[in-house]
C-alpha positions, 0 to 999 in steps of 0.5 A, a space after each residue: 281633607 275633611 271627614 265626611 261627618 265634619 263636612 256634612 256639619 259643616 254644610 249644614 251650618 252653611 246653609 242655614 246662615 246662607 237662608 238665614 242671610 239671604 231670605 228668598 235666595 233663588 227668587 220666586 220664579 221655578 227652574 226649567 227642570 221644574 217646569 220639566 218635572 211637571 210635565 213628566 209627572 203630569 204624563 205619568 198621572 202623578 199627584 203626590 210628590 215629593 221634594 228633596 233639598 227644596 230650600 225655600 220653595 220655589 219649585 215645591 210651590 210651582 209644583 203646588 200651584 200646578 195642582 200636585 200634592 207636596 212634601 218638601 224635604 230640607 235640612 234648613 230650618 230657615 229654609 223650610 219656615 220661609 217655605 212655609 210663609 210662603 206657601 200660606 201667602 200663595 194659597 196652597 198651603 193645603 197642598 204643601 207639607 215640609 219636613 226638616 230631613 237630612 238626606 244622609 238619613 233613610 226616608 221617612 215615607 212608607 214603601 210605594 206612597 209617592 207617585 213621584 221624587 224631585 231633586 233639583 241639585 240636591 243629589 250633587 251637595 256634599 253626598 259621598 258616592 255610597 250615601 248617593 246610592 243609599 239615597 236614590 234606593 230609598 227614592 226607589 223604595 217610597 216611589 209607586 210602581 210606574 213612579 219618575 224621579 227627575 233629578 239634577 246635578 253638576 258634572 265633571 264638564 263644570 268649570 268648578 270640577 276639580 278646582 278649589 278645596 278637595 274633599 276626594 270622592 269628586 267633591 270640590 269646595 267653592 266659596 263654602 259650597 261643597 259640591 259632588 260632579 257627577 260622571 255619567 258612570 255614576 248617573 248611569 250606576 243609578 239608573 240600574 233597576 230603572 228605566 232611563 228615560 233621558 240625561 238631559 245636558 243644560 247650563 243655569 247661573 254663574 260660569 255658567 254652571 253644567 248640569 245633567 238633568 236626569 229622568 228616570 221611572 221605577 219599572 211598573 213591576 217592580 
């Protein structure tokens, strides 16, 4: 079993040679939570995102296009130069910003700047249960009052869990990815001191893979 600073290293590197390998990895097309993200984010008034682990942008740019302001988040630096190219080539360049960041570090936006937080798989990489928390209390802290935050992740109904190499902590390795399968008491962990607004099952790609889609708004109070 790896230590956590030995597998999160490795991630890296892996990343970093899968973007470098494969330019455009996912295609141009955004994803259906995306797509949702959008929605929720237009009904909340929302203009200035943020996207963590954006890879190499087809969300982040989807969202661009949709006319939002956003700073995407990777810890690729293939990732985020092709991001970058293409945010050029599609013209929205004056609305997307990009950031090498590794999750496992604190945030580096000021309290209560963004109006919402997209994470598709992102919270699901190699993450222990305790950097998972760190993380989603620094989402909490840069959101605005009223802010959502829509994030995805692969569950222990996934063909993947409990299969493969196991790092502990419901960590699992396949073919060099290392994934965390999330249970719905850690979804739900999470969720306090927000308001849950849906946990959404839904399946994308190969297996076909599991995964929750989760909405979730830092209380207008708060």
């Amino acid at each position: 079993m790896s230590s956590p600073d030995d597998l999160a290293g490795s991630q890296r590197q892996h990343w970093q040679d899968t973007y470098r390998a494969h330019p455009g990895l996912y295609g141009d097309t955004p994803s259906e939570p995306a797509i949702h993200a959008a929605r929720v984010f237009a009904d909340a008034g929302a203009t200035d995102l943020i996207e963590l682990g954006a890879g190499h942008g087809r969300d982040a740019l989807f969202l661009a296009r949709e006319g939002y302001t956003v700073h995407a988040t990777d810890f690729s630096v293939a990732a985020l130069d092709q991001l970058a190219r293409a945010a050029e080539e599609q013209g929205v360049a004056n609305r997307v910003t990009t950031e090498l960041h590794d999750v496992r570090e604190p945030l580096r936006q000021p309290d209560r700047s963004a109006d919402g937080v997209f994470a598709h798989m992102l919270l699901c990489m190699a993450l222990s249960s305790a950097q998972i928390h760190a993380l989603v209390d620094e989402i909490r802290r840069v959101l605005r009052p009223g802010g959502a935050f829509v994030y995805t992740v692969r569950h222990t109904g996934d063909a993947h869990y409990g299969t493969g190499r196991d790092h502990g902590d419901n960590i699992f390795e396949h073919g060099g990815f290392a994934v965390h399968f999330f249970d719905r008491n850690l979804v739900d962990q999470l969720a306090e001191g927000w308001t849950l607004q849906e946990v959404h099952a839904f399946e994308e790609g190969d297996l076909p893979r599991r995964l929750w889609r989760i909405t979730q708004t830092k209380p207008a109070d708060a």
